[in-house]
C-alpha positions in Angstrom: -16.5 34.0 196.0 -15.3 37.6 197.4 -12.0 36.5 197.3 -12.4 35.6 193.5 -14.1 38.4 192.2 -11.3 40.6 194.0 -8.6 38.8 191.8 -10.8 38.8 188.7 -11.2 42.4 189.3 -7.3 43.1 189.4 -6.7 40.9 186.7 -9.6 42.6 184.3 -7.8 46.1 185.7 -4.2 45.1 184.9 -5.0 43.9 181.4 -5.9 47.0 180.1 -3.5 49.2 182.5 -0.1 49.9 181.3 1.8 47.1 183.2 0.2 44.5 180.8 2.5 45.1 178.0 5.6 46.2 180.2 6.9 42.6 179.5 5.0 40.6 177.3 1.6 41.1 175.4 0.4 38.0 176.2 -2.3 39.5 178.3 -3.7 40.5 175.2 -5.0 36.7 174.4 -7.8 35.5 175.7 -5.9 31.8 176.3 -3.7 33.7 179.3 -6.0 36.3 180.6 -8.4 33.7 180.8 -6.2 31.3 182.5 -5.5 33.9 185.3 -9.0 33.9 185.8 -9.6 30.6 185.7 -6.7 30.0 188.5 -8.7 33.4 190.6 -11.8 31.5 190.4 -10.5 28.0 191.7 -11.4 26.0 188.3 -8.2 25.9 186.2 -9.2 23.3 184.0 -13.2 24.0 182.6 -11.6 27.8 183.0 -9.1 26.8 180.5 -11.3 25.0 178.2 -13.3 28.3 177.9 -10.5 30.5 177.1 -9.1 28.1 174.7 -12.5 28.2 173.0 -12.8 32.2 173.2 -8.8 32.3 171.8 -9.7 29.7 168.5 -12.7 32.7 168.0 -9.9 35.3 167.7 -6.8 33.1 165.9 -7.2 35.8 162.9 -7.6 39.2 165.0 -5.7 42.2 164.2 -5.7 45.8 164.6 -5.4 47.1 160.9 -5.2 50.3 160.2 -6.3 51.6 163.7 -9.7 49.4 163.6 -10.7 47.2 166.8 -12.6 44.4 165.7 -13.2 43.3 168.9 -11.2 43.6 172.5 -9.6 40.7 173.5 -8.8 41.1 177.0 -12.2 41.8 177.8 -13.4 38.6 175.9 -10.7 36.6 177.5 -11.6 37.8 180.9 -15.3 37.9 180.7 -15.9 35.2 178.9 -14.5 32.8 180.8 -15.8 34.5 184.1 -19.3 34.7 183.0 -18.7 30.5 181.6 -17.4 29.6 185.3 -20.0 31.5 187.4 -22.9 30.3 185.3 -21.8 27.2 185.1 -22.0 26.6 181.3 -20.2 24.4 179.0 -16.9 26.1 178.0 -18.5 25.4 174.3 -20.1 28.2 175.0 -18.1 30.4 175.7 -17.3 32.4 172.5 -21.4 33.2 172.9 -20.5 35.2 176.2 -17.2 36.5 175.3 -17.9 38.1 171.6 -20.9 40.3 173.0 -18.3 41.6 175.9 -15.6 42.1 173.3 -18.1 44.0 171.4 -18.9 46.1 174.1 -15.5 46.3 175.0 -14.8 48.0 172.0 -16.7 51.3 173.7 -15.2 51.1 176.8 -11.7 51.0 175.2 -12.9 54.2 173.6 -13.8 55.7 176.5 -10.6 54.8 178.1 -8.6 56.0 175.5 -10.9 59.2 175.3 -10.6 60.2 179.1 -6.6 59.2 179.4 -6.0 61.9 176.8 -6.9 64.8 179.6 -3.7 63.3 181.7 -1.7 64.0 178.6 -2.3 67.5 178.8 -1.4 67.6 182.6 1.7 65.5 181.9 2.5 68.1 179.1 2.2 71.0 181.7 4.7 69.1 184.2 7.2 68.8 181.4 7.5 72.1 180.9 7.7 72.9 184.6 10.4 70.2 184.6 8.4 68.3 187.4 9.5 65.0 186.4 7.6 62.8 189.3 4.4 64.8 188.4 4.7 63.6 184.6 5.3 59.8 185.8 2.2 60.1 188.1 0.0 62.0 185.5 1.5 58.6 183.3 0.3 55.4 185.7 -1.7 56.6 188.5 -4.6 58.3 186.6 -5.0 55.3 183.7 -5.0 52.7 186.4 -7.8 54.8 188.4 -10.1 54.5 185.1 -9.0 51.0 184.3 -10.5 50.0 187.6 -13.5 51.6 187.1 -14.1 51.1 183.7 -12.8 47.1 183.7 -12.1 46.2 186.8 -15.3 47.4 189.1 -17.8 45.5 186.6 -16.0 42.5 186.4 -15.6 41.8 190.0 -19.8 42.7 189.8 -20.2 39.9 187.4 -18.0 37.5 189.2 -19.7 38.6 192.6 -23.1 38.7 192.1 -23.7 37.6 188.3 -23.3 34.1 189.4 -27.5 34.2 190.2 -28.6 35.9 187.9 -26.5 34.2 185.1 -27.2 30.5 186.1 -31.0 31.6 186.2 -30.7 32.9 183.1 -29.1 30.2 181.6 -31.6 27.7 183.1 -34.5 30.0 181.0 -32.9 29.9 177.9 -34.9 26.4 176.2 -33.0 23.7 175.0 -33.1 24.1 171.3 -31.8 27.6 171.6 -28.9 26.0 174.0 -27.6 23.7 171.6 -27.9 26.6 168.6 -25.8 28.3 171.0 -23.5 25.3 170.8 -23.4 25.1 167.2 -22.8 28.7 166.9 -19.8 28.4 169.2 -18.5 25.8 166.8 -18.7 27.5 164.3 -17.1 30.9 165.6 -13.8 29.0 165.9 -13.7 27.7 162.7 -14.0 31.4 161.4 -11.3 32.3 163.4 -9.5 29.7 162.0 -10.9 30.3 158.4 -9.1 34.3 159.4 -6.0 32.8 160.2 -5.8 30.8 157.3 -6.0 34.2 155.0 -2.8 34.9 156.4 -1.0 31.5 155.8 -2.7 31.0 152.4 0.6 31.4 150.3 2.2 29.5 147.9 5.3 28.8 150.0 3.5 28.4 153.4 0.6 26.4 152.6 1.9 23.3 151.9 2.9 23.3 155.0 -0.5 23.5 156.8 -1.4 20.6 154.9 1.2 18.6 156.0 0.5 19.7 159.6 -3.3 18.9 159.0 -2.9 15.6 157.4 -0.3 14.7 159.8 -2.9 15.2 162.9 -5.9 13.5 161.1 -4.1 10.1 159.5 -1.1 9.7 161.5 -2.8 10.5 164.8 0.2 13.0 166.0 -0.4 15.3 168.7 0.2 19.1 168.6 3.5 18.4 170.7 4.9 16.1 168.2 3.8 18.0 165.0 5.4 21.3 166.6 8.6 19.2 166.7 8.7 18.0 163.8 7.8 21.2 162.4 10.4 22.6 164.3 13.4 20.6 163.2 12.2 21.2 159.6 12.5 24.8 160.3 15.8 24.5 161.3 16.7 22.3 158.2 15.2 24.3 155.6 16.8 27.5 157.5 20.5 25.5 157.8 20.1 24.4 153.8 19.3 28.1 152.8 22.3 29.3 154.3 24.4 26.8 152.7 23.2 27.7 149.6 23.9 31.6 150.3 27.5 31.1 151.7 28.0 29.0 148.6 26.6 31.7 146.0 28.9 34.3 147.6 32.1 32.1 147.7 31.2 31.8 143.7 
């Protein structure tokens, strides 16, 4: 379990640190930060079920207009941590990552707050031209308070939460477990609900509904749906251009 919490720790440390978005930003989703955990902890597949629970919760999320409705690395990592050392149903999940996200939301304040006093030092190296003390004013200092802030607690939960969690969870009495359950449920489908705000146009939802009817009556998987969807992208995109290079040779 030391071994695990170690890696949960670096991961919950390097999703918030800059090196998360040198690449990608898919460490920002709770589907791949909590698949690294999952792998950390040695159960890949309930660890996945989890994430992919706590990432249908958050289909809709977005930062508008500076607001954090919630922070998705720390669900993502968390959430699925808290699932696999407690031993829950991955159901549950979205009940364990939304109160971290919430919570998270501070700590990214915090983080954000404290990093400003490097900015000042980095400012001061400019102007002195020291150009290795701006790059270490930069990384070193943010990654210092990402461990601390991120990645200390969640090697605490991974390492010694796993007591105190499953006992918890053993107290808690049934009928309140499967209100959990339902609640979990549900949380998806609002996430889902949010998502669907931003599809819900006239020349986009038709689509959906093809999608959806397609999975419930013709019994496609998401593979073959994405396919199909896929070529009819291309078709639609192929027939448009037609149409263009046509109107211009008018």
């Amino acid at each position: 379990m030391l071994i695990s919490a170690i890696f949960v720790g670096i991961i919950s440390t390097l999703s918030q640190w800059w090196v998360s978005h040198t690449v990608t930003r898919t460490w920002l989703y709770p589907i791949w930060a909590g698949f690294l955990v999952a792998l950390a902890m040695g159960q890949p597949i309930e660890g996945m079920k989890a994430a992919a629970y706590i990432q249908l919760t958050y289909l809709g999320w977005i930062t508008a207009g500076g607001t954090m409705p919630g922070n998705l690395m720390v669900a993502g990592v968390f959430g699925t941590a808290l699932t696999l050392v407690s031993g829950a149903d991955p159901s549950l999940a979205p009940t364990f990552a939304v109160p971290f996200s919430l919570l998270g939301i501070l700590i990214n304040q915090a983080y954000m707050t404290i990093n400003s006093l490097w900015i000042h030092r980095a400012d001061k190296y400019l102007e002195e031209g020291n150009i290795t003390g701006l790059r270490l004013m930069n990384y070193v200092p943010s990654g210092i308070l990402s461990l601390i802030l991120y990645g200390i607690p969640a090697f605490a939960l991974v390492q010694f939460g796993g007591g105190f969690a499953t006992t918890a969870l053993a107290a808690i009495p049934n009928p309140m477990i499967q209100a959990l359950k339902v609640v979990g449920a549900l949380m998806p489908a609002l996430g889902i609900a949010m998502l669907l705000s931003y599809l819900g146009k006239k020349k986009l939802i038709a689509f959906f509904f093809i999608g959806y009817f397609a999975t419930v009556y013709l019994k496609l998987d998401t593979m073959a749906i994405t396919i199909f969807a896929a070529a009819i992208g291309v078709i639609i995109y192929l027939f448009s251009k037609s149409k263009e290079e046509l109107e211009e040779g008018v």
